[in-house]
Each structure stands twice: as structure tokens, then as C-alpha cells.
gemmi code that builds the backbone of each chain (N, CA, C; Angstrom):
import gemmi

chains = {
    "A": [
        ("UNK", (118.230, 91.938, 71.575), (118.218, 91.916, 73.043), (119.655, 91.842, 73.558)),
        ("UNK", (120.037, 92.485, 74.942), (121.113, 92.670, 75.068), (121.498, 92.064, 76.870)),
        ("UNK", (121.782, 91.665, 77.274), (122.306, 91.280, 78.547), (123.390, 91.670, 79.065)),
        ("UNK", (124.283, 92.566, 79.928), (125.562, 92.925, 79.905), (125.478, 92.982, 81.319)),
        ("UNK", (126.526, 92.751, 82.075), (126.900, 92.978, 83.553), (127.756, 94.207, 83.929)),
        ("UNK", (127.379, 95.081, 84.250), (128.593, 95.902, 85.015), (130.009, 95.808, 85.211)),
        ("UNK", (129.944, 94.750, 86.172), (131.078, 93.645, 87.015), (132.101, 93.718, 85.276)),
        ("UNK", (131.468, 93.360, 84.161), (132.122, 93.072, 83.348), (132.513, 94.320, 82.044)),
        ("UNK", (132.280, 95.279, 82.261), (132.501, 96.184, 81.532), (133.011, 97.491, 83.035)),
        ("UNK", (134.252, 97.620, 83.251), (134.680, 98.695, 83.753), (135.171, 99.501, 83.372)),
        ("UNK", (135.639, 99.957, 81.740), (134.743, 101.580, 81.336), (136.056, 102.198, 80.514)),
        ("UNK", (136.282, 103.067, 80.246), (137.757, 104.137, 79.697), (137.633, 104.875, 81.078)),
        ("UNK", (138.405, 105.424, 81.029), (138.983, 106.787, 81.945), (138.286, 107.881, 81.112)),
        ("UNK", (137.531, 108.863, 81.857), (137.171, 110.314, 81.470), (137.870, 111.128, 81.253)),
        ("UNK", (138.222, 111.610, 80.146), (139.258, 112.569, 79.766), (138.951, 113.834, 79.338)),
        ("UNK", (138.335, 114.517, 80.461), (137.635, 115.908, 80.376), (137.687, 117.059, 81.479)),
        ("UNK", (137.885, 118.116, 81.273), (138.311, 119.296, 82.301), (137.348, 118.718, 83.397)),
        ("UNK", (138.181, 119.099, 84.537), (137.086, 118.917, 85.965), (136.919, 117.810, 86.577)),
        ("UNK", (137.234, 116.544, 85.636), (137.074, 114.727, 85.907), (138.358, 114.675, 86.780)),
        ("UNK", (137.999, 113.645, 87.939), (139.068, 113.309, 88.730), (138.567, 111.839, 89.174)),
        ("UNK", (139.603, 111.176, 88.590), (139.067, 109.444, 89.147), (138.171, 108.552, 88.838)),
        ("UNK", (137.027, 109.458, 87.084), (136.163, 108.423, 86.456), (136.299, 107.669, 85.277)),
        ("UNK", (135.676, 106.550, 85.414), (135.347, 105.526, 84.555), (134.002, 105.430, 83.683)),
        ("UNK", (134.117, 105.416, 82.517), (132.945, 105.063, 82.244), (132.805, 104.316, 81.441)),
        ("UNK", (131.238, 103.112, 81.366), (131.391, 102.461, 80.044), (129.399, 103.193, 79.521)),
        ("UNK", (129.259, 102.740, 78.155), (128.344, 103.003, 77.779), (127.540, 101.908, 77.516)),
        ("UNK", (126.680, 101.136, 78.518), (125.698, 100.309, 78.669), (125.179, 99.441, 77.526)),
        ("UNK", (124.132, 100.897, 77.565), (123.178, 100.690, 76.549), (123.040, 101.853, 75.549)),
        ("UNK", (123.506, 102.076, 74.050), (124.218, 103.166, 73.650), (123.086, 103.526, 72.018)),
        ("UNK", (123.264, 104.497, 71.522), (123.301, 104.668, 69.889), (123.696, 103.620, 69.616)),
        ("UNK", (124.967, 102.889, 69.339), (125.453, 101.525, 69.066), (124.843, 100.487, 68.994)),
        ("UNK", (123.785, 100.407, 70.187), (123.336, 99.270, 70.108), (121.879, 99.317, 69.773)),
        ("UNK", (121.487, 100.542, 69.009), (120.259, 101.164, 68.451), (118.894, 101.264, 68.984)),
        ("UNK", (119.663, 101.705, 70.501), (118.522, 102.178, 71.452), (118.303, 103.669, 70.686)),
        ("UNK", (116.943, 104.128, 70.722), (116.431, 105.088, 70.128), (116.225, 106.346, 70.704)),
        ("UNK", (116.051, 105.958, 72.046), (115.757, 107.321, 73.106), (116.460, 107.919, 73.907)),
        ("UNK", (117.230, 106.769, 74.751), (118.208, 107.444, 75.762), (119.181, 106.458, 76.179)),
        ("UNK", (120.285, 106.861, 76.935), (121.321, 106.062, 77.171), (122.018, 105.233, 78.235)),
        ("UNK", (121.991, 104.529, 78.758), (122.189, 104.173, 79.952), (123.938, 103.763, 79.934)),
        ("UNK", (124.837, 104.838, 81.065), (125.833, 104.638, 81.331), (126.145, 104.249, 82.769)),
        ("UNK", (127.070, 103.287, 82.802), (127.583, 103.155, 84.448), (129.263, 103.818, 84.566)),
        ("UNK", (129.257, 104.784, 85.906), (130.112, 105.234, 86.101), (131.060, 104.640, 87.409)),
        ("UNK", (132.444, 104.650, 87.452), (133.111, 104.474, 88.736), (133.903, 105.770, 88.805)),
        ("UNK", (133.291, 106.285, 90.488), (134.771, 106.988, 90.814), (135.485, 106.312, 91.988)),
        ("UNK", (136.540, 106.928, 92.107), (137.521, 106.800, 93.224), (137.414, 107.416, 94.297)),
        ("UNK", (137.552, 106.804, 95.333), (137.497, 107.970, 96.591), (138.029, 109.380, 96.195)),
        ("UNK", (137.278, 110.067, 96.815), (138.023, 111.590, 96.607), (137.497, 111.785, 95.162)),
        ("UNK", (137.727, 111.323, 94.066), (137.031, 111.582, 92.450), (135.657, 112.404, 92.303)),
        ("UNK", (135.324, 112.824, 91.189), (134.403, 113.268, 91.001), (134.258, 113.782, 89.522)),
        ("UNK", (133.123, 114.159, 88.786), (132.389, 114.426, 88.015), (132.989, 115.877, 88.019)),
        ("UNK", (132.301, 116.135, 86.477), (132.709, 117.457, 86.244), (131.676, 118.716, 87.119)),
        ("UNK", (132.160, 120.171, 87.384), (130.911, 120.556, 87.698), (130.646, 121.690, 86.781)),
        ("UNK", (128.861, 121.237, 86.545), (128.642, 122.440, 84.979), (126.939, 121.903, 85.214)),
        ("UNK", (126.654, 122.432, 84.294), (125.429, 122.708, 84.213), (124.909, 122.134, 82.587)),
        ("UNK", (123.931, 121.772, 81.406), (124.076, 122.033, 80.051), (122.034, 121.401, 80.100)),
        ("UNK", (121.952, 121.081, 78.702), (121.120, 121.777, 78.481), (120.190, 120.227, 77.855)),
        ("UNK", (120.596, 119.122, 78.528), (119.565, 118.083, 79.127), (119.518, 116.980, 80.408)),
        ("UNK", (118.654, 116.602, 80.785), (118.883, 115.910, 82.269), (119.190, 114.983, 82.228)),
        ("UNK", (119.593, 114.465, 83.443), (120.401, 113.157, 84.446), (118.930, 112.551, 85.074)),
        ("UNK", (118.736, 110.837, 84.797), (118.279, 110.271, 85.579), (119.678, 109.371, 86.407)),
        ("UNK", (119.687, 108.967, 87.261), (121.054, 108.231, 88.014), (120.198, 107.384, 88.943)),
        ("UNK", (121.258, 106.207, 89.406), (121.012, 105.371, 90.259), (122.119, 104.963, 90.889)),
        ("UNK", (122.165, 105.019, 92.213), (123.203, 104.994, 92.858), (123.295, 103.305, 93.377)),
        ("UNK", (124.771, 102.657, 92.604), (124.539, 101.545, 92.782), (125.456, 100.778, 93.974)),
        ("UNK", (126.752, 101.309, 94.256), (127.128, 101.253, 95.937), (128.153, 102.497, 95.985)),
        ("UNK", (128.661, 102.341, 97.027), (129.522, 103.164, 97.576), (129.115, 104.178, 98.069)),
        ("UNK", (129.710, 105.817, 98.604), (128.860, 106.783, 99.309), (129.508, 108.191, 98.416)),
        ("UNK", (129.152, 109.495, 98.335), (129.791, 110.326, 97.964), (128.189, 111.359, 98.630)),
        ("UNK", (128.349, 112.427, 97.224), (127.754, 113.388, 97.788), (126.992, 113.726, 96.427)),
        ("UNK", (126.215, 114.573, 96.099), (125.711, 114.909, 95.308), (125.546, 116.852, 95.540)),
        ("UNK", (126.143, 117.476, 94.451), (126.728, 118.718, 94.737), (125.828, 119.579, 93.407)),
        ("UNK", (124.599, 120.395, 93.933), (123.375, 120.920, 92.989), (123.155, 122.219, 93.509)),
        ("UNK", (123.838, 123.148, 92.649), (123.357, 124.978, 92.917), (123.604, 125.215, 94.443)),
        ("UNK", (125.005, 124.659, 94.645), (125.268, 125.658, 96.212), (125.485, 124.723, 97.360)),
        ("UNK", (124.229, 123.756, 97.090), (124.363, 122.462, 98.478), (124.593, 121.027, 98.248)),
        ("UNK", (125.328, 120.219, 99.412), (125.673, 119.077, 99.005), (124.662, 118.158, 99.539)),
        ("UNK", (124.119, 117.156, 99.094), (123.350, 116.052, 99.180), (123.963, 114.974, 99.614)),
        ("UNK", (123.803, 114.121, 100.304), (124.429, 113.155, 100.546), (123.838, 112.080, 99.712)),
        ("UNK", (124.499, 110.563, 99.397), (124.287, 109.683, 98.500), (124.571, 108.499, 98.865)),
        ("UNK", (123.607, 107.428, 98.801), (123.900, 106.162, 99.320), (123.052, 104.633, 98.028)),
        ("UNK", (123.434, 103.694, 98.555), (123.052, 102.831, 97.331), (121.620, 102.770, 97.586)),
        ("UNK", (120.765, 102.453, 96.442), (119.677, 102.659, 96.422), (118.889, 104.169, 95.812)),
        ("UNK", (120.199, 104.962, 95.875), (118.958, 106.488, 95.645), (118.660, 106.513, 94.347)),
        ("UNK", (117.805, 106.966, 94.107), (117.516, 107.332, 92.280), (117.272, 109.077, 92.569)),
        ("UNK", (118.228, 110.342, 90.943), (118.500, 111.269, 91.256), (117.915, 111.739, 90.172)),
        ("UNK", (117.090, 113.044, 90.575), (116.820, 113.337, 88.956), (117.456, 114.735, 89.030)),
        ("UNK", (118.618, 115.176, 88.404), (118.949, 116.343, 87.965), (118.540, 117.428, 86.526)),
        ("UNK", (117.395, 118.021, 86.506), (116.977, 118.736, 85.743), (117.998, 119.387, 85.048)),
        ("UNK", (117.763, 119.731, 83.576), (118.660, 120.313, 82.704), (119.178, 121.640, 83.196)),
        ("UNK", (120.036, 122.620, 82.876), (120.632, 123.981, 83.321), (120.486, 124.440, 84.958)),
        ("UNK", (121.147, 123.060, 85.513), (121.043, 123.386, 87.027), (122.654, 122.355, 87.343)),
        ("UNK", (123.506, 123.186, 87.823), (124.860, 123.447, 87.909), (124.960, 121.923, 89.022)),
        ("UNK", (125.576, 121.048, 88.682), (125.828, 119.761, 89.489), (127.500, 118.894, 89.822)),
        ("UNK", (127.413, 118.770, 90.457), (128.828, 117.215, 90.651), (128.232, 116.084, 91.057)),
        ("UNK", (128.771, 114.899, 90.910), (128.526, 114.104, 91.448), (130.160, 113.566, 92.434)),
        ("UNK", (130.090, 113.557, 93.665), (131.061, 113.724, 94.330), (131.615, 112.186, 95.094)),
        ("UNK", (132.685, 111.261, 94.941), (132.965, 110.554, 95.651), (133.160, 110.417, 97.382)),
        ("UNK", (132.847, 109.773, 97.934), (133.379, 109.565, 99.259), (134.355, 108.440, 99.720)),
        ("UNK", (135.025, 108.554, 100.564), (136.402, 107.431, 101.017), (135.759, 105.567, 100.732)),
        ("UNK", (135.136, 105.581, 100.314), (134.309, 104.392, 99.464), (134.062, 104.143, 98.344)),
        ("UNK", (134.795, 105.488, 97.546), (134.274, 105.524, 95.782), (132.868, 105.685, 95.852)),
        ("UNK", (132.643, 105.740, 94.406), (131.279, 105.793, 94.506), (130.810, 104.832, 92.567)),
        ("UNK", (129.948, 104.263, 92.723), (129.030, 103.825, 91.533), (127.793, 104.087, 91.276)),
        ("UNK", (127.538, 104.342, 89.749), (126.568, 104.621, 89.499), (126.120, 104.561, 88.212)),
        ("UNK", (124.800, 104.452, 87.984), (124.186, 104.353, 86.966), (123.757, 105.685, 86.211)),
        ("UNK", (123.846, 106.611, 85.077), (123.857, 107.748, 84.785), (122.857, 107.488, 82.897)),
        ("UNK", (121.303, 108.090, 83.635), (120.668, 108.248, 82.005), (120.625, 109.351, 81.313)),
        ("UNK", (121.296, 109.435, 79.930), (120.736, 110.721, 79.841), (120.137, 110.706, 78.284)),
        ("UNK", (119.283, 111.600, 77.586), (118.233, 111.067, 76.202), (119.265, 111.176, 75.390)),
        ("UNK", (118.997, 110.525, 74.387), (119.494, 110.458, 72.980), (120.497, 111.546, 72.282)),
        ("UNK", (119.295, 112.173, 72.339), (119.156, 113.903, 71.696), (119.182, 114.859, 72.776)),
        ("UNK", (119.549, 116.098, 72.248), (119.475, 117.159, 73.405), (118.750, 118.182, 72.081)),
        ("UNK", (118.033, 119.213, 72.706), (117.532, 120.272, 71.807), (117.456, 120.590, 70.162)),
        ("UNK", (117.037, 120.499, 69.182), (117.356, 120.564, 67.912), (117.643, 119.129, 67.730)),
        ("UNK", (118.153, 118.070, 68.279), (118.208, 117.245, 67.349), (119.642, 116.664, 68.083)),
        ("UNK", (121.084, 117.162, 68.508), (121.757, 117.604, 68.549), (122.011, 116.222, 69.510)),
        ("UNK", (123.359, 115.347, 68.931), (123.833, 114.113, 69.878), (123.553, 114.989, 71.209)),
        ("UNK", (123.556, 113.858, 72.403), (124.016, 114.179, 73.755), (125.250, 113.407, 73.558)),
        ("UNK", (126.242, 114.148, 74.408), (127.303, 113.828, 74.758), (127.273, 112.635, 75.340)),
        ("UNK", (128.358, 111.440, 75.049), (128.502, 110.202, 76.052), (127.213, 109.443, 75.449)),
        ("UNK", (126.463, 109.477, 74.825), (124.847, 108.237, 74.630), (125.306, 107.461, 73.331)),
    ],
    "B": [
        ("UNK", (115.518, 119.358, 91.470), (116.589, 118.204, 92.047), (115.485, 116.867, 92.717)),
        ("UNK", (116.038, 116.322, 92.775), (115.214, 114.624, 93.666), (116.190, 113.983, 93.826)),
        ("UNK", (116.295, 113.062, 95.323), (117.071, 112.321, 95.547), (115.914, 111.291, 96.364)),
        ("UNK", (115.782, 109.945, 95.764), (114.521, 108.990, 96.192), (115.181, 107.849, 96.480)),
        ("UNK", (115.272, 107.319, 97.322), (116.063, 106.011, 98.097), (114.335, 104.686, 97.414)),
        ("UNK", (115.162, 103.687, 97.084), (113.858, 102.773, 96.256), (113.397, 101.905, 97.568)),
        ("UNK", (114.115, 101.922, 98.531), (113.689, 101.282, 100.058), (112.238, 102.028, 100.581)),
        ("UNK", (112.581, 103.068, 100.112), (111.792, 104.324, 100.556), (109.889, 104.277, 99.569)),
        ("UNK", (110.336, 103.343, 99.054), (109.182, 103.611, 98.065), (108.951, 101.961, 97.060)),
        ("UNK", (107.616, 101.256, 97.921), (107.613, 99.608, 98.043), (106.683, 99.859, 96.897)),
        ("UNK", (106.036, 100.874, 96.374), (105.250, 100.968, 95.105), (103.857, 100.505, 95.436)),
        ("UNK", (102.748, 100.172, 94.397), (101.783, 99.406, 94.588), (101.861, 98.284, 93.641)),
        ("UNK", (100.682, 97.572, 93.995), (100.667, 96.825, 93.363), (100.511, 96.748, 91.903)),
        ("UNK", (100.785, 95.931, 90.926), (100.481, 96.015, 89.248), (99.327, 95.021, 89.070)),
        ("UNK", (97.979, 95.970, 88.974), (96.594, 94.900, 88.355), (96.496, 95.025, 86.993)),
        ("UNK", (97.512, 94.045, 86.433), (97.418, 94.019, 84.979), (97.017, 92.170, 84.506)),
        ("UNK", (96.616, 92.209, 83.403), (96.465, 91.048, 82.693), (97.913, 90.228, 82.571)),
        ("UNK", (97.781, 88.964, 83.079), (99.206, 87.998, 83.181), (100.592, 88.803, 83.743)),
        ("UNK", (99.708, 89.549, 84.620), (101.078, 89.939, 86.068), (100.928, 89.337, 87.345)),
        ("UNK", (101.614, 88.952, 88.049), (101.386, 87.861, 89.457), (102.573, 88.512, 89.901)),
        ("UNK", (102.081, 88.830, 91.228), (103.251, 89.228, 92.408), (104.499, 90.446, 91.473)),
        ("UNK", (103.887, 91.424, 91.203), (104.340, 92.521, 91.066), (103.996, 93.732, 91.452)),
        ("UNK", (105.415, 94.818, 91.695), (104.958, 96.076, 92.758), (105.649, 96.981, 91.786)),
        ("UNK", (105.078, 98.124, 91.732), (105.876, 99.375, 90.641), (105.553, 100.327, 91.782)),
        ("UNK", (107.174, 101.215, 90.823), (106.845, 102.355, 91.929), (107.773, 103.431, 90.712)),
        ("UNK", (106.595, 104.418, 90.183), (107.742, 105.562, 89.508), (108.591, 106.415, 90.279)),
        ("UNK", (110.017, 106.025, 90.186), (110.582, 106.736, 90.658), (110.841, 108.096, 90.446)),
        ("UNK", (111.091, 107.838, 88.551), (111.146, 109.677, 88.308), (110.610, 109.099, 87.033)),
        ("UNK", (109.598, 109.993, 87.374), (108.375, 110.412, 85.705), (107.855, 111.451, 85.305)),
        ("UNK", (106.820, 111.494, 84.544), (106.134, 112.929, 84.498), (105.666, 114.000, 85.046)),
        ("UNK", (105.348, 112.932, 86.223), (104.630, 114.270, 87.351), (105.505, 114.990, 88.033)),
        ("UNK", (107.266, 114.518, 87.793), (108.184, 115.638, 88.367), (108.870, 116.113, 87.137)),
        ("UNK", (108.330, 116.123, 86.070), (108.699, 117.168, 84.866), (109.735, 116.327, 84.113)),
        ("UNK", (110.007, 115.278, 84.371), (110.980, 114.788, 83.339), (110.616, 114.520, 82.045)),
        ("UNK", (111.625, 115.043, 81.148), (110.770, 115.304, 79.532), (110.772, 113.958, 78.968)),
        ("UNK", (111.984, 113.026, 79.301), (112.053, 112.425, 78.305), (112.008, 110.647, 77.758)),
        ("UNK", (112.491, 110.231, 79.412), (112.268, 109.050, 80.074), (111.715, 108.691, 81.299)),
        ("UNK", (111.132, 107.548, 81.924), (110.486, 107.536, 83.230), (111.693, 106.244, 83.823)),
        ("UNK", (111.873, 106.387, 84.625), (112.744, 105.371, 85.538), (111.466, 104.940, 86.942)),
        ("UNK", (111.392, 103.355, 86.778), (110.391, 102.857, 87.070), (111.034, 101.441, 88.421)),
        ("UNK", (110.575, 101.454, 89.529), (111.851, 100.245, 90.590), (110.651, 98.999, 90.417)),
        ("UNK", (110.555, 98.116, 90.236), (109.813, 96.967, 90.401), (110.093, 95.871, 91.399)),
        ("UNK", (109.148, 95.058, 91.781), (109.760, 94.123, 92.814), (108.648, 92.927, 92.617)),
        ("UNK", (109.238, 92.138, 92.498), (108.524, 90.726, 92.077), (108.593, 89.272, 92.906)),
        ("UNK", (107.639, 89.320, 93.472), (107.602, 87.752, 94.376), (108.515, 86.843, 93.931)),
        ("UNK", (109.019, 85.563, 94.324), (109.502, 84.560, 94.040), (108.360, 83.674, 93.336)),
        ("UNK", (108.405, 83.432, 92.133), (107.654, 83.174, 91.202), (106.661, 83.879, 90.471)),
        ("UNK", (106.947, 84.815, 90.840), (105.879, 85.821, 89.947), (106.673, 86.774, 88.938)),
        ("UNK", (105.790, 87.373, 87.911), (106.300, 87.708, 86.703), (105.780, 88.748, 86.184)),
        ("UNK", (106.131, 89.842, 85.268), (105.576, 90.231, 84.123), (104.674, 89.938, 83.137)),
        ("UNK", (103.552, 90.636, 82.416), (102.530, 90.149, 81.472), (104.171, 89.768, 79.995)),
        ("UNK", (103.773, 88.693, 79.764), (104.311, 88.214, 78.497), (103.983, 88.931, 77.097)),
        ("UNK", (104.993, 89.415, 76.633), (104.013, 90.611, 76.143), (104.999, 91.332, 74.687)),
        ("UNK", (104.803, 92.526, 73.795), (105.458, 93.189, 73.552), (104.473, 94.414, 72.885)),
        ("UNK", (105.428, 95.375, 73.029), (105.180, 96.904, 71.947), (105.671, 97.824, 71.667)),
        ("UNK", (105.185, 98.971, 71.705), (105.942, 99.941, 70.225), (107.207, 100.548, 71.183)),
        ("UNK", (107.517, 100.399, 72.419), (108.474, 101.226, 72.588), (109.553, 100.173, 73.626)),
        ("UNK", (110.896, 100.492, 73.665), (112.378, 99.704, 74.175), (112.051, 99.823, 75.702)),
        ("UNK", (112.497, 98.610, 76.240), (113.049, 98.941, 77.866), (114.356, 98.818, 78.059)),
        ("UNK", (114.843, 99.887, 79.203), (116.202, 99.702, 79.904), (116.105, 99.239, 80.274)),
        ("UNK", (117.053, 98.245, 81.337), (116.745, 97.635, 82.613), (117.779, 97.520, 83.450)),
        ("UNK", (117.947, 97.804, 84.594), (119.036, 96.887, 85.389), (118.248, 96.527, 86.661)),
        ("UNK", (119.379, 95.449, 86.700), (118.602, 94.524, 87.673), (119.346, 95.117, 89.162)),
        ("UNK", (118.852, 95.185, 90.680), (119.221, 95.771, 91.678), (119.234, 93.901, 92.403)),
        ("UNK", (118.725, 93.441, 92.544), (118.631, 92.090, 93.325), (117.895, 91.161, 92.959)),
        ("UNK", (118.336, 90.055, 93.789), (117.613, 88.956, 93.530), (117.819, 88.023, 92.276)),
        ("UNK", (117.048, 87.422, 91.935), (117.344, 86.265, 90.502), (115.910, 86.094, 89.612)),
        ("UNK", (116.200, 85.517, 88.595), (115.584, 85.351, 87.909), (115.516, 85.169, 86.112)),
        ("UNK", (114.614, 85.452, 85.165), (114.885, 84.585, 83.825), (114.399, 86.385, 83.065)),
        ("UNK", (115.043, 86.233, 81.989), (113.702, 87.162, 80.847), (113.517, 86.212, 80.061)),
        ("UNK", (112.510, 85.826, 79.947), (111.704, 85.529, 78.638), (112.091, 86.495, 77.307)),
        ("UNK", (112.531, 85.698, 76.005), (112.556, 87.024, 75.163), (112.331, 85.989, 73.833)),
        ("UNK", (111.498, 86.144, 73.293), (111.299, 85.284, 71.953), (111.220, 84.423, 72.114)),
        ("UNK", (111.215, 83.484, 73.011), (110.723, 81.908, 72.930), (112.218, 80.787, 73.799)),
        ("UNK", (113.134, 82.303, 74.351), (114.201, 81.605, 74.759), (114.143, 82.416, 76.656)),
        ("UNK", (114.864, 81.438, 77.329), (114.964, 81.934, 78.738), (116.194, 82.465, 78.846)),
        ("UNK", (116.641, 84.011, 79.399), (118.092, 83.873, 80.069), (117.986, 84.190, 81.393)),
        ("UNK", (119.146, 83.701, 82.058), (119.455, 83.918, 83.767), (119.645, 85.606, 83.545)),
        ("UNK", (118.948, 85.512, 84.679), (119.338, 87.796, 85.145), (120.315, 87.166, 86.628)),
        ("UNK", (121.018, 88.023, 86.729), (121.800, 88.534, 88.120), (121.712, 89.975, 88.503)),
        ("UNK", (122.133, 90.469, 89.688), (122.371, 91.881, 89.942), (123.625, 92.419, 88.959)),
        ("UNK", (123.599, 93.254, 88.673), (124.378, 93.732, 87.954), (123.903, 94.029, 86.579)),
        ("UNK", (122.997, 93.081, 86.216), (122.631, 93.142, 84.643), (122.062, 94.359, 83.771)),
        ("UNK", (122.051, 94.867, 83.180), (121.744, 95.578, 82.741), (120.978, 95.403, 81.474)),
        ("UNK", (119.829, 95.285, 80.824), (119.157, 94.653, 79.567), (118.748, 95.951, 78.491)),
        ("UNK", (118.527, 95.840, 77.862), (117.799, 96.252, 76.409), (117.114, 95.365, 76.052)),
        ("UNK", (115.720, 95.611, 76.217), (114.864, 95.348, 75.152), (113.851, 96.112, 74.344)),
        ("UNK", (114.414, 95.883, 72.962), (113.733, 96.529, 71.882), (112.365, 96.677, 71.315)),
        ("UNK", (111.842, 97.600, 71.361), (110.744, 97.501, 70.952), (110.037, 96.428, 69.695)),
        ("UNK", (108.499, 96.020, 70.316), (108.290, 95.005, 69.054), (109.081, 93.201, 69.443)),
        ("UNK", (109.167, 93.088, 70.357), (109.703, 91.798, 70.866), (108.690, 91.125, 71.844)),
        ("UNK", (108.810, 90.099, 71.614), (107.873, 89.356, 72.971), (109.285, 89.026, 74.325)),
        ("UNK", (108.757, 89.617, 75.233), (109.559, 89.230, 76.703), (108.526, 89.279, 77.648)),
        ("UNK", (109.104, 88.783, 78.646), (109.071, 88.483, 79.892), (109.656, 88.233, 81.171)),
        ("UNK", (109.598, 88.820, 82.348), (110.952, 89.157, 83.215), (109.760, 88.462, 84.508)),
        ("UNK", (110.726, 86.658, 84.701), (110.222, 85.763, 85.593), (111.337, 85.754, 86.653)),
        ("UNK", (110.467, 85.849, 88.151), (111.720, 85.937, 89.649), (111.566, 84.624, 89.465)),
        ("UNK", (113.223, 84.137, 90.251), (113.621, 83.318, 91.031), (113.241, 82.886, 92.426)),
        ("UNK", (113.375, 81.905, 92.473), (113.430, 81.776, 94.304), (113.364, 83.271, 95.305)),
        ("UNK", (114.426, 83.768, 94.689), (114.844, 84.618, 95.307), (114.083, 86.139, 95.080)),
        ("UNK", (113.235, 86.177, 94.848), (112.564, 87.359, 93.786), (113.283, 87.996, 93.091)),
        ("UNK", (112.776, 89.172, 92.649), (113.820, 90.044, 91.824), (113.454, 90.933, 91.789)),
        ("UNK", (114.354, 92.355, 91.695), (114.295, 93.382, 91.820), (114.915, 94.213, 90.553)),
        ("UNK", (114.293, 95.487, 89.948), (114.881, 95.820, 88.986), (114.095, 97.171, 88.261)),
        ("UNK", (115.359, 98.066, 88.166), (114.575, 99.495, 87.120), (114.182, 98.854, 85.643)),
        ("UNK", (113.315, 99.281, 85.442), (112.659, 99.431, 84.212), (112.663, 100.830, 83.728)),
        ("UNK", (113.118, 101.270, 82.459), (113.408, 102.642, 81.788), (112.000, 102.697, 80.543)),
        ("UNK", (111.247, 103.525, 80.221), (110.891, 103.986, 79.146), (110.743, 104.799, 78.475)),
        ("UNK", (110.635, 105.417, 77.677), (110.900, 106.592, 77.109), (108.990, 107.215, 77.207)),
        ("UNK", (109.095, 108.142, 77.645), (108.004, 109.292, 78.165), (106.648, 109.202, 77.173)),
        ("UNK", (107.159, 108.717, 75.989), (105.581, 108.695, 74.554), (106.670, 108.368, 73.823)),
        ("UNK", (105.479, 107.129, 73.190), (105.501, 105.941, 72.125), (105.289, 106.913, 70.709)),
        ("UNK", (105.337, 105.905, 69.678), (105.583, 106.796, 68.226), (103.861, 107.543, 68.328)),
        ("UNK", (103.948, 108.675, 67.779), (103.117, 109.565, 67.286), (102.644, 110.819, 68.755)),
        ("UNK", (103.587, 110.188, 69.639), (103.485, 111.147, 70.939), (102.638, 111.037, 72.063)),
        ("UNK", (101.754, 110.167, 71.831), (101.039, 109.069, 72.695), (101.516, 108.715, 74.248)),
        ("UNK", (101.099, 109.113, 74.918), (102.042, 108.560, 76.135), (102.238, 107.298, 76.571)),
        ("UNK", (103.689, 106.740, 76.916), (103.626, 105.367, 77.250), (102.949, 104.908, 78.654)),
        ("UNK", (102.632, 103.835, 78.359), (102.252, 103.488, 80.113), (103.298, 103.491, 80.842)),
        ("UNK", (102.785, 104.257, 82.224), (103.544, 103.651, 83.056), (104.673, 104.497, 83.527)),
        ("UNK", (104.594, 105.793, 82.549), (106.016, 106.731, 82.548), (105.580, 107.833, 83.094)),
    ],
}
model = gemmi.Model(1)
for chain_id, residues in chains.items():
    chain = gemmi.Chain(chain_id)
    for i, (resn, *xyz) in enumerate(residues, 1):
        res = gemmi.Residue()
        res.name, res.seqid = resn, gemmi.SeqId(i, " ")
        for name, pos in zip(("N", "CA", "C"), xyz):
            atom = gemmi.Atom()
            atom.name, atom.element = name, gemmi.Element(name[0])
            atom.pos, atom.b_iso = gemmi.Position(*pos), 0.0
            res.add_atom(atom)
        chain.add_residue(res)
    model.add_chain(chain)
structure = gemmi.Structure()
structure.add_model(model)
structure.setup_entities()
């Protein structure tokens, strides 16, 4: 059993084409021999944001404060604490900061297709 | 795409065996195609609880508000906002509000071993 606070794990820096201003730590991970899926919390910075791409398993998210936008095949969504997001696999996304940063909670499974790590779990 | 605010959605009630003052509400599950996990918002009276319980498959958890204990093997810990839990499948827990009730996602993975669907996802 595992207990961890947010507040207390604020994350590495994302070091990947397209990242501007995130943090991430990995929750609840492979590591800690969760079997199915992964629970990460992210920080951006005002103005920051997520990469934008598309691949080939889904995002559950929970938006835990701050405001930004949510950016899916063309249109922007707006985002506030409280939302829960489900972004389906091969559908082109950002997750976008606003002059408040933004936090969030980001699930994604284990495995992706074949067997095949997901990235970040 | 889905974007579901948990204000937006007070759930119903849970008529289960040794549950008191609990409300579920799937936020994102099967019936909007998610393959692989269900993300679930709960809300629990001030003194009311979860069935004491365990089985074949892990919960995520983070906690959104309020206070309260998990029960997990025969020991109590304090929850706060922020928390984030794992619990492993095959454990006895229990997730008791505070004064203050408590509020909190519950994660499960979509079907238990042999493909069975889990409750609740």
C-alpha cells in the first residue's frame, strides 16, 4: 500500500520536443508494481504546455487546479479544477497552460498494443 | 474527447453491503469506450465509509477533498487532499470520512483476471 502527496513529489522537468514548462512525477508506476495503468501528476507553467501529437493509447486526466486549455483535432477546450478528460488514442492533443499554470493528474495503461511499455508508466 | 466537471455529476447512491453514506459517479468508463481503466468520483458523508473488503484487482486513488482514514490490513492512515493511494489487489481496506467527508477518484482497471468485468468500471 502506498500513500504519497503531490504537494510532496514535484517531478523532473520534461525533456522532450514540443514540452514547454513541464514537470512530472510518476505517482503510481511499474515500480511500484501496479499492473494496469499509471497514474502521473503533471505541473505546467503559465504559458507551458504538453507536447502536441497524437499515439496509439489514451489519457484519462484530472484537472487538479489552475486554468489552461485543452487543445483536440483543431479546437480548444477550456479547463478548470474539477474536470475529468478522456482523450481517446490517435486523436492529435495539447494540454495547454493558462496565466495560472496549470495541474494535473494524467492516466495512461501499462501497456500500449502488443505488449509494448507506454511511455512515462 | 470528454471533458466532465465532478461538480457536474453528484452520482447515485452505492446500495452495497457495509457501505453507509456513499455516492459514485463513473466518470469515464465503458460506456464511453475506454479500453482499459474506469475513473470513478466518490463522495462520502462525514462518517460514512466503504464496504471493508478486498479482491482480485488494484485501486488508484486520489483524494480531491475533505478528510479521512483508509483502513488497510488492520492499520488506520490519515488521507488529505492531495493523496494519492495504491491499493493492491488481494488486501483488506477501507476508505472511512472524517468530520469533514471525503471526496476522492477511485481508478480500476476495466476486467479482473480471466477478463471478467470489474465492478463498477
Amino acid at each position: 500500500m502506498i500513500i504519497r502527496n503531490i504537494d510532496d513529489h514535484p517531478g523532473q522537468p520534461v525533456d522532450m520536443e514540443g514540452v514547454s514548462g513541464v514537470r512530472m512525477s510518476v505517482m503510481v508506476g511499474r515500480d511500484d508494481g501496479a499492473p494496469n495503468f499509471a497514474l502521473r501528476h503533471f505541473t505546467v507553467e503559465p504559458g507551458g504546455h504538453s507536447p502536441q501529437h497524437s499515439h496509439d493509447f489514451e489519457h484519462e486526466v484530472f484537472v487538479v487546479g489552475g486554468n489552461g486549455t485543452l487543445y483536440f483535432e483543431g479546437d480548444e477546450h477550456p479547463l478548470r479544477a474539477g474536470d475529468v478528460v478522456y482523450v481517446p488514442s490517435e486523436h492529435e492533443h495539447q494540454f495547454r497552460a493558462g496565466p495560472e499554470g496549470l495541474r494535473f493528474l494524467c492516466l495512461v495503461p501499462m501497456s500500449r498494443s502488443c505488449g509494448e511499455p507506454t511511455p512515462g508508466s
